[in-house]
C-alpha positions as semicolon CSV with decimal commas, in nm:
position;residue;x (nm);y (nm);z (nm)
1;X;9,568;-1,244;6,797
2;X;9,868;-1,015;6,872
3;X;10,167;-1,220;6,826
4;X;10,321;-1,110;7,182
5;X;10,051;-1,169;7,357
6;X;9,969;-1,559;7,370
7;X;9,874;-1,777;7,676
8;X;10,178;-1,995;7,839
9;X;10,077;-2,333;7,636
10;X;10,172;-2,097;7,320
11;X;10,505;-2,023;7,385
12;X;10,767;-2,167;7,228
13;X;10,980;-2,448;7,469
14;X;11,233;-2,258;7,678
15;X;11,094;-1,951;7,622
16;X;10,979;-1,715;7,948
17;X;10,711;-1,498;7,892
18;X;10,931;-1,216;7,964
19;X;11,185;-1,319;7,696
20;X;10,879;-1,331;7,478
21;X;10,753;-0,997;7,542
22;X;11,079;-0,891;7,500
23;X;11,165;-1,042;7,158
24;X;10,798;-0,908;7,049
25;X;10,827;-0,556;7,106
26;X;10,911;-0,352;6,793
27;X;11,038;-0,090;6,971
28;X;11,308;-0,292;7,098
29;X;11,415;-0,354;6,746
30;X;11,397;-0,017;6,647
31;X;11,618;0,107;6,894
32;X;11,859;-0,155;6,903
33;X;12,107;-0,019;6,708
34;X;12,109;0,333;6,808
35;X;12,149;0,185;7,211
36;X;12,414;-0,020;7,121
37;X;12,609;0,165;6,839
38;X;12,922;0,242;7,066
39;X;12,911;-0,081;7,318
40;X;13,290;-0,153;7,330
41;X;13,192;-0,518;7,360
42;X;13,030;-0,527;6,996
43;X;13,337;-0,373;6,821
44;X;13,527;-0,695;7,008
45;X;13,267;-0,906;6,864
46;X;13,374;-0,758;6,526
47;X;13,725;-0,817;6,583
48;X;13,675;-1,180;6,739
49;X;13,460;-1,240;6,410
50;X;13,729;-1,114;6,199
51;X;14,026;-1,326;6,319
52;X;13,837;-1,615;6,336
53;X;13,617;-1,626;6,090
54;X;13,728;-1,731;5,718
55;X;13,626;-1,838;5,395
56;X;13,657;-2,160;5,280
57;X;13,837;-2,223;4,945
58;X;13,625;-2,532;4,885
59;X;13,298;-2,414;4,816
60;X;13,046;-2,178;4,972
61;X;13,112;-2,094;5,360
62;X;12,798;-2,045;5,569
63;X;12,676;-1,923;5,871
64;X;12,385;-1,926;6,091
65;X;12,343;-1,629;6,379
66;X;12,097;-1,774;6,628
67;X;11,938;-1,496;6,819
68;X;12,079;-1,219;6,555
69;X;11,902;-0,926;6,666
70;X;11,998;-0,697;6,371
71;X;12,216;-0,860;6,241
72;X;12,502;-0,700;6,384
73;X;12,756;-0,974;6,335
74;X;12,572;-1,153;6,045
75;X;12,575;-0,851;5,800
76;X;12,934;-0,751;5,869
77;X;13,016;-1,117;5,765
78;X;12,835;-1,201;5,447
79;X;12,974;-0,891;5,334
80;X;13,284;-1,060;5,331
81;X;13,133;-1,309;5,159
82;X;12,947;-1,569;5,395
83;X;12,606;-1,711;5,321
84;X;12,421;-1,618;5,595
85;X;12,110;-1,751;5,826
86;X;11,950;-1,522;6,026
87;X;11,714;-1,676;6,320
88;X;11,563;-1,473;6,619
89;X;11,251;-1,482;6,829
90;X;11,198;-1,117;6,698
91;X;11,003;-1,073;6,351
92;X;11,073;-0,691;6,367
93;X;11,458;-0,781;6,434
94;X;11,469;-1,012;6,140
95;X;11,299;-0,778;5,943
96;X;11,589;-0,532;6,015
97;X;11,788;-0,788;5,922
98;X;11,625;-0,795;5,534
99;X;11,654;-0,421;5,502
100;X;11,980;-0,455;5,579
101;X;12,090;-0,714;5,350
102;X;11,868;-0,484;5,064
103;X;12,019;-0,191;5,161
104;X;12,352;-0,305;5,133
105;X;12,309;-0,518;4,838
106;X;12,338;-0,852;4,994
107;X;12,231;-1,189;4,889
């Protein structure tokens, strides 16, 4: 069975069938970045992330991005040195997510 297309019962709690179809379409995730590569709002996410976000001196520092998408503000941070979890609705986003984290060398 096609993973976006599941009756009602299957959904998972919470989740609209719109939402689903959404978070289930690989194009989405494909495009993602290119439609949203110069939304002013992400580079204040960035910035946000940046001053508030820091490393812990005593012992590993960790993060978990619920709906990450692409990991648009999980990558940026475990390459500052974050352990990262990356959780989304959207295999094909989360599988972004891995080529990322290969791509750029990241644990």
């Amino acid at each position: 069975m096609n993973r976006s297309h599941r009756a009602a019962w299957q959904l998972p709690i919470g989740v609209s069938r719109g939402l689903w179809e959404y978070a289930t379409a690989d194009h989405i995730a494909d495009g993602y970045d290119d439609y949203f590569a110069f939304n002013r709002l992400f580079e204040l996410d960035g910035q946000v992330l940046t001053r508030h976000f820091h490393l812990r001196d005593d012992g590993p520092s960790w993060v978990a991005d619920l709906g990450c998408g692409t990991g648009r503000a999980l990558v940026p941070l475990v390459e500052r040195g974050f352990h990262g979890l990356a959780v989304d609705l959207s295999q094909r986003m989360l599988e972004i997510v891995e080529e990322k984290a290969h791509q750029g060398d990241l644990p």
